[in-house]
C-alpha positions in Angstrom: 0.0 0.0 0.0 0.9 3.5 -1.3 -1.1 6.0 1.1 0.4 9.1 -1.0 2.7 12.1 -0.5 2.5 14.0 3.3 0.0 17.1 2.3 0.9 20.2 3.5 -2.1 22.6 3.1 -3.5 26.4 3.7 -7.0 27.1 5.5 -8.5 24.2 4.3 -11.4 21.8 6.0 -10.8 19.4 3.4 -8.1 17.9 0.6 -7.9 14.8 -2.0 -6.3 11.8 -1.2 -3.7 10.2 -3.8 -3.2 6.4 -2.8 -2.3 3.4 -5.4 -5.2 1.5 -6.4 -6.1 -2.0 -4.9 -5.4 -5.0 -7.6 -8.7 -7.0 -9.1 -9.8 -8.6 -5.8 -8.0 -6.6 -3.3 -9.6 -4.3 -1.3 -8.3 -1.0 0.0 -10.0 0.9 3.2 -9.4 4.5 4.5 -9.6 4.6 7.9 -8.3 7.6 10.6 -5.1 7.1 12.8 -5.6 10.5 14.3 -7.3 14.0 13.8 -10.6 14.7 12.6 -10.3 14.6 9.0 -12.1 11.5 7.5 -12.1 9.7 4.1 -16.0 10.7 2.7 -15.3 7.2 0.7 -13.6 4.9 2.4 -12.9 2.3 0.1 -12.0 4.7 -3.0 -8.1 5.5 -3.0 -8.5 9.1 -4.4 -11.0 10.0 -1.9 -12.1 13.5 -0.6 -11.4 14.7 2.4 -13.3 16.2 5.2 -13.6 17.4 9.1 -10.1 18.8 8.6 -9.0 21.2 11.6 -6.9 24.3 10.6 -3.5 24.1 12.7 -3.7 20.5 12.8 -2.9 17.4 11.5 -4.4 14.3 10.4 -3.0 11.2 9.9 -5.0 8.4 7.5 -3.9 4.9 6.8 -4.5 3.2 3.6 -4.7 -0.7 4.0 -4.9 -3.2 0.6 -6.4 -6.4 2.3 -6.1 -9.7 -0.1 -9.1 -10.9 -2.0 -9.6 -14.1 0.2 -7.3 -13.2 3.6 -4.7 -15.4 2.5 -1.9 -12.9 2.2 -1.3 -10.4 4.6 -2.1 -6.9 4.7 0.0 -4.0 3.3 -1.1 -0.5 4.8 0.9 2.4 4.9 -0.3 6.1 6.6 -0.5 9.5 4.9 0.2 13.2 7.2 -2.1 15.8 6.6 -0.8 19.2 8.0 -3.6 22.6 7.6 -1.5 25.4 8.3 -3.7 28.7 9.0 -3.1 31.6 6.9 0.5 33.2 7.5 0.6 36.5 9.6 0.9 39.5 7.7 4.3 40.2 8.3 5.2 43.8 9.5 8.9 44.9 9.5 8.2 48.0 11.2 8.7 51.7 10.4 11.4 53.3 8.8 14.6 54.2 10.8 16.1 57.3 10.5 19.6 57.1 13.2 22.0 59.7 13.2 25.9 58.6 13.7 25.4 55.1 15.2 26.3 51.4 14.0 23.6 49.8 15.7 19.7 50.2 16.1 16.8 48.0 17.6 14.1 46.4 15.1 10.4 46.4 15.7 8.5 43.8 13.6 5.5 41.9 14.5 5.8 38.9 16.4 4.8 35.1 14.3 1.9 33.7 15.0 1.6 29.9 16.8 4.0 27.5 15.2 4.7 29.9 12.3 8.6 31.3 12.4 9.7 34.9 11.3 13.5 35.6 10.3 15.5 38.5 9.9 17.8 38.8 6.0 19.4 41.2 4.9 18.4 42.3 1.5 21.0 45.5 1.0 23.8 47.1 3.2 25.4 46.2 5.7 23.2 45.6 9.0 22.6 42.2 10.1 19.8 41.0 12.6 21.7 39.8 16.0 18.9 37.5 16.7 17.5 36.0 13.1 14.3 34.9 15.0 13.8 37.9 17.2 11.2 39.8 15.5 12.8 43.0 18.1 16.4 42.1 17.6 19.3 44.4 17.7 21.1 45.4 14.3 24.9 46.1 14.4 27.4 46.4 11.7 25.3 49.5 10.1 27.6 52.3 8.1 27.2 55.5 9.0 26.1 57.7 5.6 24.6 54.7 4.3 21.2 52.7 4.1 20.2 48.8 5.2 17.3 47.1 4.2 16.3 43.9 6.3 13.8 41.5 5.5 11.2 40.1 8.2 9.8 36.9 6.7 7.1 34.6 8.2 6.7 31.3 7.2 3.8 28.5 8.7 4.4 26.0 10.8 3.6 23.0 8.4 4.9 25.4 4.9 1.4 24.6 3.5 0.8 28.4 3.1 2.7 31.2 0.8 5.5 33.3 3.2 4.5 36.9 4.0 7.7 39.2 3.6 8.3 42.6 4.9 11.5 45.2 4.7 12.2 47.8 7.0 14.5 50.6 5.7 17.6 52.1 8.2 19.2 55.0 7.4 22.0 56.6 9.2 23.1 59.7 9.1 26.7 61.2 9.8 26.6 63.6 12.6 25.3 67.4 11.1 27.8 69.2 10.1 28.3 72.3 13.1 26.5 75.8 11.6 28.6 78.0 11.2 27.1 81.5 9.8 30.4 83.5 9.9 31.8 86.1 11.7 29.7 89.2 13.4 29.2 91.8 10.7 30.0 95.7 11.9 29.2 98.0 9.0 28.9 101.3 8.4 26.2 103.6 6.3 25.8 100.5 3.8 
């Protein structure tokens, strides 16, 4: 028995199995290991799905019993994982620093089992703490801008990444005014 490829899914009650087919006079039954989800036909190997939970998983086995019980069984399980929809990832405003190497990052936090990370897409910051959606940045260059990435990602992969950059700039320290010297004139 062939249950078919771990699923990996987004928001979803319900999914498609993909098992191999029971030979002439085998027979092949669906039946639930663990979670909710159930096979709506138990005896079809490309059956539906249904009674999937969203940030769970199910686990289904697929057994091929022989036509008259003389051979034994072959049954093998399949994982279903239902991620919920990925946070909206949120890097945080804009950073304008003046004269300093380092700076302190405000993203949102992940969501559950879902993991944000901290990449650097330009410049030359880097995140202290990859999985820290408020980590510190050092190795910024004063004059010059970084952009870091805050990525989330689901727990299971079943649904799309959600990116955000934040922009740093840092400024050299202002150059001292200087208006020049007091001006004493005369009938001018």
């Amino acid at each position: 028995a062939d249950a078919g490829p771990v699923q990996n899914l987004c928001n979803t009650t319900t999914t498609t199995l993909a098992a191999n087919a029971a030979a002439v006079s085998e027979t092949g039954t669906w039946t639930n290991v663990s979670g909710t989800g159930v096979a709506t036909t138990a005896n079809d190997p490309t059956s539906g799905v249904t009674g999937l939970t969203i940030g769970a998983t199910t686990v289904l086995k697929w057994t091929i019993t022989s036509g008259f019980g003389g051979c034994p069984l072959s049954d093998d399980d399949v994982t279903i994982n239902v991620d919920p929809t990925t946070t909206i990832a949120d890097a945080g405003p804009v950073q304008n620093l003046c004269n300093t190497t380092t700076a302190t990052l405000a993203a949102n936090a992940a969501a559950g089992s879902e993991t944000g990370t901290w990449t650097n897409v330009s410049g030359t910051g880097v995140a202290t703490t990859a999985n820290d959606p408020t980590s510190g940045v050092t190795g910024l260059t004063i004059g010059a801008t970084t952009v870091l990435r805050w990525t989330i990602t689901s727990g299971f992969g079943g649904c799309a990444a959600s990116v955000n950059d934040v922009t740093i700039n840092v400024d050299p320290t202002t150059t001292v005014a200087d208006a020049g010297p007091v001006q004493d004139l005369c009938n001018t």
